[in-house]
BAPAKE-80468 format. One record per atom (N, C-alpha, C): x, y, z; residue number from 1. Coordinates in nm, 3 decimals. Atoms other than C-alpha are relative to their C-alpha. Layout:
BEGIN
+---------+---------+---------+-----+
!      px !      py !      pz ! num !
+---------+---------+---------+-----+
!       X !       Y !       Z ! NUM !
...
+---------+---------+---------+-----+
END
This chain:
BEGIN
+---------+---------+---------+-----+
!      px !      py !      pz ! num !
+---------+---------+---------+-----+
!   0.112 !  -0.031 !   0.085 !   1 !
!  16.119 !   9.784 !   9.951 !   1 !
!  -0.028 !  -0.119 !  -0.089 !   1 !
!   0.012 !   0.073 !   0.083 !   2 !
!  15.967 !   9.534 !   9.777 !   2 !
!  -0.042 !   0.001 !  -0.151 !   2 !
!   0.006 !  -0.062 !   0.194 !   3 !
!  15.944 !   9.481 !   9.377 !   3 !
!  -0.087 !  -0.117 !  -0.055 !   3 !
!   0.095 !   0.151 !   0.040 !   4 !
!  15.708 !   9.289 !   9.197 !   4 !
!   0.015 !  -0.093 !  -0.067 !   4 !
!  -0.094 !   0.163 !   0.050 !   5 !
!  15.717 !   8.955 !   9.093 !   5 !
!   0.010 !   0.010 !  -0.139 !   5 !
!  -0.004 !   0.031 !   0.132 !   6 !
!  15.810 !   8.895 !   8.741 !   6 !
!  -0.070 !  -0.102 !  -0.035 !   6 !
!   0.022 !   0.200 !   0.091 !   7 !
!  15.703 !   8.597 !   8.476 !   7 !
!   0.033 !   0.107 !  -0.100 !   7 !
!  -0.120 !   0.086 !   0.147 !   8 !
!  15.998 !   8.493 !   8.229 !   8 !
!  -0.149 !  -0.057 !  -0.076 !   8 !
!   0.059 !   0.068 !   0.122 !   9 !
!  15.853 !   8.354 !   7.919 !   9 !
!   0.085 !  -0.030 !  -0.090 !   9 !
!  -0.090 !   0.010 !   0.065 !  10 !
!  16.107 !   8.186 !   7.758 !  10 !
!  -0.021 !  -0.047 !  -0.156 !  10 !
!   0.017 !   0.035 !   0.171 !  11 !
!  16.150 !   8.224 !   7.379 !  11 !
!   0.108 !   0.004 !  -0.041 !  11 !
!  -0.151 !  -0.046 !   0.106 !  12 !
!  16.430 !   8.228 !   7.086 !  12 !
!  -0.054 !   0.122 !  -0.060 !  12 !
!   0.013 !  -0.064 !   0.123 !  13 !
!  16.474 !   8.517 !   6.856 !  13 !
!   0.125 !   0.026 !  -0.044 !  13 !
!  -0.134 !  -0.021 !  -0.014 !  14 !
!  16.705 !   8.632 !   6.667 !  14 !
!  -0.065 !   0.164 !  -0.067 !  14 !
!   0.040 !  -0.133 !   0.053 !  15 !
!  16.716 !   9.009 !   6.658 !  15 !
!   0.135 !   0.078 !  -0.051 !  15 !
!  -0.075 !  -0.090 !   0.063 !  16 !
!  16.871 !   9.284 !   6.450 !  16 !
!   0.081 !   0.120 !   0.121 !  16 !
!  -0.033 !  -0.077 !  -0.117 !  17 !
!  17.105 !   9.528 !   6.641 !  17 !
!  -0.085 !   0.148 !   0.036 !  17 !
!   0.093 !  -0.102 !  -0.006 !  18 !
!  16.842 !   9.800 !   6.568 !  18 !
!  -0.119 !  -0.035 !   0.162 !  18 !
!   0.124 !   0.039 !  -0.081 !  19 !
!  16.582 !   9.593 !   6.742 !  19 !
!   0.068 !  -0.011 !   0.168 !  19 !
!  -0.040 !   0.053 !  -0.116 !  20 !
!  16.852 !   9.508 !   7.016 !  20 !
!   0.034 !   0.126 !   0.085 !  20 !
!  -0.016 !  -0.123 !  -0.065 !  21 !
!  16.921 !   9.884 !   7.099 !  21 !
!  -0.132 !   0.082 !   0.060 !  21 !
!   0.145 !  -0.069 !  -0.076 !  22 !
!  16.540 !   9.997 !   7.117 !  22 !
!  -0.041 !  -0.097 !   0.078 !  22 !
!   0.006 !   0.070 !  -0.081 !  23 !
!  16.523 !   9.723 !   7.340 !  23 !
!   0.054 !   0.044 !   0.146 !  23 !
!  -0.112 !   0.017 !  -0.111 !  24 !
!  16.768 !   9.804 !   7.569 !  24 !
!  -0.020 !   0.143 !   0.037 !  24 !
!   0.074 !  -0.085 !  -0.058 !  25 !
!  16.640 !  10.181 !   7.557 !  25 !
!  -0.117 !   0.004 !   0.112 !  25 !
!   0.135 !  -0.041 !  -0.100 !  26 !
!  16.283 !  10.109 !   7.681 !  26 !
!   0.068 !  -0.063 !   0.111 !  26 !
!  -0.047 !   0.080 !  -0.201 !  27 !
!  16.448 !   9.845 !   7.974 !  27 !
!   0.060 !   0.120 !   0.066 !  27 !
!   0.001 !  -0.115 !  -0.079 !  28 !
!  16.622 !  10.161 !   8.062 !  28 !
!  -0.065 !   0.100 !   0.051 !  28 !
!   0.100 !  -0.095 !  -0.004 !  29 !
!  16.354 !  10.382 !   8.032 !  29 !
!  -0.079 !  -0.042 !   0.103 !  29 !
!   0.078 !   0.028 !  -0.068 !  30 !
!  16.145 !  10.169 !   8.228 !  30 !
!   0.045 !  -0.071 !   0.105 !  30 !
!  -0.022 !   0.047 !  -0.124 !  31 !
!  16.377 !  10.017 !   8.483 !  31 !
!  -0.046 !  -0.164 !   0.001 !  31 !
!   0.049 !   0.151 !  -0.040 !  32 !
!  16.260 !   9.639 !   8.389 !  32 !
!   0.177 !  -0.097 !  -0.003 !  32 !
!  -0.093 !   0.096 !  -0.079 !  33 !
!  16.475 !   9.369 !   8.548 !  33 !
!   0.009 !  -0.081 !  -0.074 !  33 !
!  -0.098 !   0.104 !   0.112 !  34 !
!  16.759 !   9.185 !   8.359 !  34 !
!  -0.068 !  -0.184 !   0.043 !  34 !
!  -0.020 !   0.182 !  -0.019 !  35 !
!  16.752 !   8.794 !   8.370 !  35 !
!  -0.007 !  -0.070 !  -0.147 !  35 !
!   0.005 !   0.076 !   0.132 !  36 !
!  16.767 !   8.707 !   7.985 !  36 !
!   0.173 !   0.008 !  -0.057 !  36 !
!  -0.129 !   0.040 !  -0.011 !  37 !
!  17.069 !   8.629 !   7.835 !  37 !
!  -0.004 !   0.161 !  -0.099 !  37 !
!  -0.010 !  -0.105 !   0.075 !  38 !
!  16.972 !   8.928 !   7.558 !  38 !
!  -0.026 !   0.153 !   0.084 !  38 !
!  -0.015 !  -0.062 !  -0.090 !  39 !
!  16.954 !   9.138 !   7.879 !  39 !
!   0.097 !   0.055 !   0.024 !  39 !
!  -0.123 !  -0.043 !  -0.011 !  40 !
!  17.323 !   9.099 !   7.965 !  40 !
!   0.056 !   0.057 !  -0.091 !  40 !
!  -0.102 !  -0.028 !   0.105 !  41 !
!  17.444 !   9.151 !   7.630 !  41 !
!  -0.072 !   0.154 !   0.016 !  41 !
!   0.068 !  -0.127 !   0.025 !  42 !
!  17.204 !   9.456 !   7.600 !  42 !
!   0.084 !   0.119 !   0.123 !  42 !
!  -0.066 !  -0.069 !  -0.122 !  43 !
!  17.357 !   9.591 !   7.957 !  43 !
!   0.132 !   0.029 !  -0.061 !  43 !
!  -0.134 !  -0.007 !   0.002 !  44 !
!  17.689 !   9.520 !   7.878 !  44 !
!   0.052 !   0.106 !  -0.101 !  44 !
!  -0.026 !  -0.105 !   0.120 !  45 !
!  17.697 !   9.697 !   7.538 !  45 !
!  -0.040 !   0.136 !  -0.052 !  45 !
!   0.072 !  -0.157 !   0.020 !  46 !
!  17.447 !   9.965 !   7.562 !  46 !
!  -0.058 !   0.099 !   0.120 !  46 !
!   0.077 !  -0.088 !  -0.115 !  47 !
!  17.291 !  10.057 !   7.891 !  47 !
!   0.110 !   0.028 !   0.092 !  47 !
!  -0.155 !  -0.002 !  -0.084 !  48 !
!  17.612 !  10.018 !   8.124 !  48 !
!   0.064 !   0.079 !   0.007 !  48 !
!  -0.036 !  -0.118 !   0.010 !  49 !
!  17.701 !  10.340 !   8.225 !  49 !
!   0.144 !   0.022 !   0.014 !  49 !
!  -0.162 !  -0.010 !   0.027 !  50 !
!  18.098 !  10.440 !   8.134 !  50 !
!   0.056 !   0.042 !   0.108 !  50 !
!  -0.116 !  -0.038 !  -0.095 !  51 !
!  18.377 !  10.553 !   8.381 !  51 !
!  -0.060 !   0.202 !  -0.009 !  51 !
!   0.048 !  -0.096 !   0.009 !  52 !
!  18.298 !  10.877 !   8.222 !  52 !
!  -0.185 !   0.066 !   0.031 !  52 !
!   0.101 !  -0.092 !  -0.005 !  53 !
!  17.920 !  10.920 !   8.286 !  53 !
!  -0.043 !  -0.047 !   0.141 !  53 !
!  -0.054 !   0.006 !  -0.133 !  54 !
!  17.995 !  10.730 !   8.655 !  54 !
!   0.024 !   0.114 !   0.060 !  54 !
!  -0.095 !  -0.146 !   0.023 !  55 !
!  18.183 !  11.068 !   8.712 !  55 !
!  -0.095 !   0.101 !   0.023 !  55 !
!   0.128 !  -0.104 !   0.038 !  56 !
!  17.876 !  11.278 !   8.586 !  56 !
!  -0.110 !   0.022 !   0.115 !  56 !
!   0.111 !  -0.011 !  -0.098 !  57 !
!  17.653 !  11.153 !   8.876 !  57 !
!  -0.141 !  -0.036 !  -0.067 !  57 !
!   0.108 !   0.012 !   0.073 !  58 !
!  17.404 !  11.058 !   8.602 !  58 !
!  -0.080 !  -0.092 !   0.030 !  58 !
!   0.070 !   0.105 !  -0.007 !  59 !
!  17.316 !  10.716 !   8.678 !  59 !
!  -0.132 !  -0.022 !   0.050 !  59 !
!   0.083 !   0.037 !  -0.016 !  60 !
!  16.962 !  10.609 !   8.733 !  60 !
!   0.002 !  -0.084 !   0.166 !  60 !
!   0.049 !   0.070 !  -0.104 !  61 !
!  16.860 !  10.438 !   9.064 !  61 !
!   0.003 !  -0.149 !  -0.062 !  61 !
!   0.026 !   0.188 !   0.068 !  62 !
!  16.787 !  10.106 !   8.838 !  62 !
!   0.162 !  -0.058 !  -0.035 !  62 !
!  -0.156 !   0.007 !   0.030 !  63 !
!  17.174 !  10.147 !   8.704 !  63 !
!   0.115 !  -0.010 !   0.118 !  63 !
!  -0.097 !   0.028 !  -0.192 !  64 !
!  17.299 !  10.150 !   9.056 !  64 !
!  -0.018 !  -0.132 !   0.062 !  64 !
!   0.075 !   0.145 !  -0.014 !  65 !
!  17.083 !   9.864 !   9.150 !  65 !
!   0.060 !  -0.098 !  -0.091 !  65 !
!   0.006 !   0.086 !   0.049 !  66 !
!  17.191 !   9.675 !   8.865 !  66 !
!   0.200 !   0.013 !   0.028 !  66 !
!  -0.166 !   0.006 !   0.031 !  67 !
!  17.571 !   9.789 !   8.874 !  67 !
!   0.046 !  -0.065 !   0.163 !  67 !
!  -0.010 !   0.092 !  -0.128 !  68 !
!  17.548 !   9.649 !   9.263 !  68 !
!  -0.018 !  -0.126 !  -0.023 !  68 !
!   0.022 !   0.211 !   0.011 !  69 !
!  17.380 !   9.308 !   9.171 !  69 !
!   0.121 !  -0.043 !  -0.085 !  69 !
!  -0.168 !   0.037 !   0.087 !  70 !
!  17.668 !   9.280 !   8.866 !  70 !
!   0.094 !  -0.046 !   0.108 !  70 !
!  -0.127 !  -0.015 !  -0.091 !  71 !
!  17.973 !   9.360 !   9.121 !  71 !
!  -0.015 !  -0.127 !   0.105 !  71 !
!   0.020 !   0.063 !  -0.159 !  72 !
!  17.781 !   9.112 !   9.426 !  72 !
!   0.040 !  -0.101 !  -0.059 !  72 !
!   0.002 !   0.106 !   0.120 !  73 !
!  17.750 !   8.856 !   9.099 !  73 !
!   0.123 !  -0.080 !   0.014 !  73 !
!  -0.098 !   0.054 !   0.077 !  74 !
!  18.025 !   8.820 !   8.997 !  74 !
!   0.125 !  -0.070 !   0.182 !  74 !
!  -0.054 !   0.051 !  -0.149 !  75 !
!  18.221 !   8.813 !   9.380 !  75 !
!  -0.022 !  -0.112 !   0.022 !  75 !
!   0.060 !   0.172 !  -0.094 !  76 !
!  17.996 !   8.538 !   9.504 !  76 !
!   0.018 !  -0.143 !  -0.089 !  76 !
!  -0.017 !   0.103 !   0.094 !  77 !
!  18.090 !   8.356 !   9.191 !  77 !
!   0.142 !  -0.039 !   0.044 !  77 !
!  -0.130 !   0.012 !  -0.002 !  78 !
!  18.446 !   8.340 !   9.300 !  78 !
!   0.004 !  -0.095 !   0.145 !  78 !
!   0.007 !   0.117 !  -0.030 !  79 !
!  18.554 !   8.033 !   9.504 !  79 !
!  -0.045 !   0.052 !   0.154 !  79 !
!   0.018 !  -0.069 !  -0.105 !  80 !
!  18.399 !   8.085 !   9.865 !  80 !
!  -0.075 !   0.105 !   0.048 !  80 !
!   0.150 !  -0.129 !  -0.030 !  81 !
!  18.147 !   8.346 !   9.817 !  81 !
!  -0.136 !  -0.043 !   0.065 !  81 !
!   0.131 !   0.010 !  -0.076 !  82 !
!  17.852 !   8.138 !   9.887 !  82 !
!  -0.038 !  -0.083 !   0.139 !  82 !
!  -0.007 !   0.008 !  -0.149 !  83 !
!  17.975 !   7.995 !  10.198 !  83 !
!   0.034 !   0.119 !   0.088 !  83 !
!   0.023 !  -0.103 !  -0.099 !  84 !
!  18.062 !   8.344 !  10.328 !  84 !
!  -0.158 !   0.068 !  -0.010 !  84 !
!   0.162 !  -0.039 !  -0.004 !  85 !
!  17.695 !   8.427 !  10.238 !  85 !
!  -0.010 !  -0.071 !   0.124 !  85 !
!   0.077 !   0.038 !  -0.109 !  86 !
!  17.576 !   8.164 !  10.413 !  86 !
!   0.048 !  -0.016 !   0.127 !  86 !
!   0.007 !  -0.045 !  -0.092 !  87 !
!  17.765 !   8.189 !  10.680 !  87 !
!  -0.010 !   0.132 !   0.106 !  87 !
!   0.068 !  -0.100 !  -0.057 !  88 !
!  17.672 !   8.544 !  10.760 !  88 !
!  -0.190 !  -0.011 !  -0.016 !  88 !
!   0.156 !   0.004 !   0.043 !  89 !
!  17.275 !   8.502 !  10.659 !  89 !
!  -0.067 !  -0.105 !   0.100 !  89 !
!   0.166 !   0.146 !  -0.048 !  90 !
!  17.000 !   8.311 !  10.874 !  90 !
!  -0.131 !  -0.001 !  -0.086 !  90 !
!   0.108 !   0.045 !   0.092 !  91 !
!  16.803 !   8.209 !  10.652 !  91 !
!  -0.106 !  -0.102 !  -0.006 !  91 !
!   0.033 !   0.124 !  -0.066 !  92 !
!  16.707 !   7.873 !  10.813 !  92 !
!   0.036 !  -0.053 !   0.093 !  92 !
!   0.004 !   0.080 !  -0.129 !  93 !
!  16.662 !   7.651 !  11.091 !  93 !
!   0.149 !  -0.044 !   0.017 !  93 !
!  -0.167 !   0.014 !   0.009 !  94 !
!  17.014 !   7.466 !  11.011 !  94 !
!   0.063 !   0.023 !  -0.075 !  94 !
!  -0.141 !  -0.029 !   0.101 !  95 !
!  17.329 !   7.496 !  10.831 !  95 !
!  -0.053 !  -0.093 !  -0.127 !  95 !
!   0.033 !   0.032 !   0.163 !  96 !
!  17.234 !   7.292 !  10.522 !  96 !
!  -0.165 !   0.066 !  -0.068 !  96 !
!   0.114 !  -0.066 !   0.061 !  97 !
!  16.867 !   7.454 !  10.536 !  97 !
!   0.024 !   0.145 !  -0.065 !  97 !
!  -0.075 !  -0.154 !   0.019 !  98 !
!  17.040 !   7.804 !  10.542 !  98 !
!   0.075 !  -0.006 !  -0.098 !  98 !
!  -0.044 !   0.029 !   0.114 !  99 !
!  17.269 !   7.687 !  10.296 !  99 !
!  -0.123 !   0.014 !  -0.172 !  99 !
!   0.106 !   0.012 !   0.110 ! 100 !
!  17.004 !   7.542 !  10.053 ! 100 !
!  -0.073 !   0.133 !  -0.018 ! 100 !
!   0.095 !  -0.123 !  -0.011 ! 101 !
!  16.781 !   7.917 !  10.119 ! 101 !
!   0.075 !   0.095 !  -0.075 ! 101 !
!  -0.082 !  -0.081 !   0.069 ! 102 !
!  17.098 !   8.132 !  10.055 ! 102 !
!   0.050 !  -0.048 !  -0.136 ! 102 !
!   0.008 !   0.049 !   0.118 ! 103 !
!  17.147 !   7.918 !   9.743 ! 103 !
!  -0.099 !   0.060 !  -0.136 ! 103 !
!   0.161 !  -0.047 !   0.047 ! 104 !
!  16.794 !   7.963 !   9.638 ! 104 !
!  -0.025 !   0.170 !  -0.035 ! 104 !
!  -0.013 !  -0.130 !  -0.025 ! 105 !
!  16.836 !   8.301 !   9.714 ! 105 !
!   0.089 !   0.106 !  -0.131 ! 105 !
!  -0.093 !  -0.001 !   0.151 ! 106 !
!  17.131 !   8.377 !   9.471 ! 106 !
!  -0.012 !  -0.012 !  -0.145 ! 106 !
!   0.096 !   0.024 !   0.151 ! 107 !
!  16.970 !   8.182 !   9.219 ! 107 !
!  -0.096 !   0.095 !  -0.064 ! 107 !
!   0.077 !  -0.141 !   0.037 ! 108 !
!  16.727 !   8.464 !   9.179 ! 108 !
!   0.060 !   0.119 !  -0.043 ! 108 !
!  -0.062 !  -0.160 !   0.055 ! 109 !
!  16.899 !   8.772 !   9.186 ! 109 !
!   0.136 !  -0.065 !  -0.144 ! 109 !
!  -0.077 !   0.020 !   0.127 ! 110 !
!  17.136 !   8.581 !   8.885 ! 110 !
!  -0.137 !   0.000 !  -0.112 ! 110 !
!   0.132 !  -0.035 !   0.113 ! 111 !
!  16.788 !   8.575 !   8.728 ! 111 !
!  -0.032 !   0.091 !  -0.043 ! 111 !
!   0.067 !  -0.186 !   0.021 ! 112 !
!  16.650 !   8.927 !   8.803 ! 112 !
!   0.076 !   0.070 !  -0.004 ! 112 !
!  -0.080 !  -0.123 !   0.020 ! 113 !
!  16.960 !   9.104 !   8.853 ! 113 !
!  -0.047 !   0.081 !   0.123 ! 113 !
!   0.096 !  -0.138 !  -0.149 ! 114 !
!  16.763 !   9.267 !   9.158 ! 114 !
!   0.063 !  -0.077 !   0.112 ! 114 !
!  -0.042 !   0.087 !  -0.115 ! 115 !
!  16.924 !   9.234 !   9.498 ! 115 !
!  -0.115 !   0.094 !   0.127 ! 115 !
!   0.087 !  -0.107 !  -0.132 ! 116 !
!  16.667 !   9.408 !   9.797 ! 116 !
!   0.072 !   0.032 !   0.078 ! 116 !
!  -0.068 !  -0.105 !  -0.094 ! 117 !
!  16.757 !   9.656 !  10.026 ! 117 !
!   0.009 !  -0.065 !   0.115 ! 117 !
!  -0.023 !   0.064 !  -0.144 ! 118 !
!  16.724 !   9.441 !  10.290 ! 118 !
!   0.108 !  -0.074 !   0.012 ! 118 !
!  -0.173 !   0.117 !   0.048 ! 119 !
!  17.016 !   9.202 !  10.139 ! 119 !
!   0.093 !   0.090 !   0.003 ! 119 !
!  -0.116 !  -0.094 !   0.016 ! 120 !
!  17.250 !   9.491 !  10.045 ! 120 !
!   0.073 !   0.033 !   0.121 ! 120 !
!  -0.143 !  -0.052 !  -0.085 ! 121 !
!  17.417 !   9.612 !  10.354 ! 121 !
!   0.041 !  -0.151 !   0.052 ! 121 !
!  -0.029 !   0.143 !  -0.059 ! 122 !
!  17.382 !   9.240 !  10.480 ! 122 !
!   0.120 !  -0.073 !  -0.100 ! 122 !
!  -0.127 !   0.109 !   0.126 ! 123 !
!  17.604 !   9.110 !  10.117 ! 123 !
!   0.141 !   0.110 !   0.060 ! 123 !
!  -0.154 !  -0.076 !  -0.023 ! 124 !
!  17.860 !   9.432 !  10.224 ! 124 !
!   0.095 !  -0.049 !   0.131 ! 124 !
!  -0.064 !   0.056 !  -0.059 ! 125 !
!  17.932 !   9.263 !  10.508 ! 125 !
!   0.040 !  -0.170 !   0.046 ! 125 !
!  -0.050 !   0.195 !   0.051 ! 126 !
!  17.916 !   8.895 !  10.414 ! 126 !
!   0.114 !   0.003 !  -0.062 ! 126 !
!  -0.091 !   0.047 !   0.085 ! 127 !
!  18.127 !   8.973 !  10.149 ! 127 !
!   0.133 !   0.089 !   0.044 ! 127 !
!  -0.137 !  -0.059 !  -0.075 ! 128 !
!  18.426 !   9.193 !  10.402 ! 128 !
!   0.042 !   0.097 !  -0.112 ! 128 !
!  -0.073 !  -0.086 !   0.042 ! 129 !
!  18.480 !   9.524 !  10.257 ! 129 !
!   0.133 !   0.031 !   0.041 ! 129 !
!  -0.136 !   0.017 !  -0.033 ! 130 !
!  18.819 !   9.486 !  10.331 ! 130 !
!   0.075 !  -0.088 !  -0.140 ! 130 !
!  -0.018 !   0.005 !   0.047 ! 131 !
!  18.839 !   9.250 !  10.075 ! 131 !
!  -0.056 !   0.017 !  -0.157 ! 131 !
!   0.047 !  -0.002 !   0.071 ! 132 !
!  18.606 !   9.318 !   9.820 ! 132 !
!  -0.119 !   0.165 !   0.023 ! 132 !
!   0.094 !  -0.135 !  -0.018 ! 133 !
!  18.415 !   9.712 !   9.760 ! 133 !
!  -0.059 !  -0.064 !  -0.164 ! 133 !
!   0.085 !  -0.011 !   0.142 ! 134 !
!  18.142 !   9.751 !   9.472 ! 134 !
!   0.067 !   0.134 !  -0.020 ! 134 !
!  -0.033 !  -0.140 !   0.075 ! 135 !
!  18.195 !   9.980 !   9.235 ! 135 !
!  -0.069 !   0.152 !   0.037 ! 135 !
!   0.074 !  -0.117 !  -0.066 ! 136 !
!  17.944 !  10.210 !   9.369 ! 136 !
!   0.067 !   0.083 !   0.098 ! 136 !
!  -0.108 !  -0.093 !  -0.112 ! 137 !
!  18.171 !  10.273 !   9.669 ! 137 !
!   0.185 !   0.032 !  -0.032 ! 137 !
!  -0.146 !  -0.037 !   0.059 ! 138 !
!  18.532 !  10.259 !   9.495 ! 138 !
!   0.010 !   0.165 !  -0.049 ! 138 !
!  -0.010 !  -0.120 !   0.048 ! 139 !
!  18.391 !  10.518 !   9.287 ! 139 !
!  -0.092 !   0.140 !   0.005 ! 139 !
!   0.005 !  -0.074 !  -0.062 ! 140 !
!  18.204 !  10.696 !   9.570 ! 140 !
!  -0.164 !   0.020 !  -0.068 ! 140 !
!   0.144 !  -0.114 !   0.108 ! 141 !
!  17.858 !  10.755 !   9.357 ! 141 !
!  -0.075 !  -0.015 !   0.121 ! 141 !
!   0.121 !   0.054 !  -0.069 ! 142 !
!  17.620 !  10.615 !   9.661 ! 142 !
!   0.078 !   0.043 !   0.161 ! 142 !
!  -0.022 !  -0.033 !  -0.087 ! 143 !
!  17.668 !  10.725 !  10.029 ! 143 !
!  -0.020 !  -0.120 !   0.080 ! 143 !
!   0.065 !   0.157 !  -0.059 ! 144 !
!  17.616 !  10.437 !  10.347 ! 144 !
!  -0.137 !  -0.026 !  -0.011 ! 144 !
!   0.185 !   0.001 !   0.006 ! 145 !
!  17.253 !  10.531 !  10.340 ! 145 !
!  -0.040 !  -0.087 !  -0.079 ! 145 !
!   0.098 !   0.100 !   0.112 ! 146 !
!  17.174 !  10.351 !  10.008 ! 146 !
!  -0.005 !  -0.117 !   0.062 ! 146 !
!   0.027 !   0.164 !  -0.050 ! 147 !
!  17.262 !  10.024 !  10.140 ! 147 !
!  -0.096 !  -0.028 !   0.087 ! 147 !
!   0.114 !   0.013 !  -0.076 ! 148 !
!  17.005 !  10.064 !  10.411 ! 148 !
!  -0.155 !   0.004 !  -0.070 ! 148 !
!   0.118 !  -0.008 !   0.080 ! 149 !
!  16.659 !   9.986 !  10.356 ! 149 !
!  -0.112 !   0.140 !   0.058 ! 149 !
!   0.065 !  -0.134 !  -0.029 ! 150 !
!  16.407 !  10.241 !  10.336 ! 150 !
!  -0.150 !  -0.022 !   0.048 ! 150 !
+---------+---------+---------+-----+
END
């Protein structure tokens, strides 16, 4: 499914934690896509659903989405992740174009935080559930279906 394009506008502020919580409400409310740095902190501290409300079955569709891109994140950051990308992914003509694409590629979803349905079952098996599950499936919330696109 595709999602629409963003435009960043990069500014400073400095905000109050009042301002930083009704912030971090409406992004939940409305499902808009992380990529600021007052994004993560906002995720991390306020929207980021607990062990306990995991459990509940509560989570949002956007909170699943984002608690997948987190988990893929952070993996592919670890030494060797983005050569097992690219070597599962065609992405290009050759190995350094495919490289450079799946690069490119990465680079984004560390922006948006958004990974597409079309990537997802493709990263579960780039990245060998054997050695690496998302949290989604450790702790069972999402069935195989989600990963497929719709």
């Amino acid at each position: 499914m595709a999602r629409p394009s963003r435009s960043w506008v990069r500014k400073t502020y400095t905000i109050s934690p009042e301002v930083e919580k009704a912030i971090a409400i409406r992004a939940a409310e409305q499902g808009i896509p992380p990529g600021t740095v007052v994004d993560i902190i906002v995720w991390n501290a306020l929207v980021k659903p607990d062990v306990a409300q995991l459990k509940r079955g509560e989570s949002s569709d956007e909170q699943l989405e984002r608690i997948f891109a987190e988990d893929v994140l952070t993996h592919i950051g670890l030494k060797g992740g983005i050569d097992a990308l690219a070597d599962s992914m065609n992405l290009g003509d050759d190995e350094r174009t495919n490289r450079r694409m799946v690069q490119a590629l990465v680079s984004r979803w560390r922006t948006t935080r958004l990974i597409d349905k079309d990537h997802q079952e493709a990263l579960l098996a780039a990245l060998d559930g054997k050695s690496w599950l998302s949290t989604l499936q450790v702790n069972d919330l999402v069935d195989g279906k989600w990963f497929l696109p719709e």
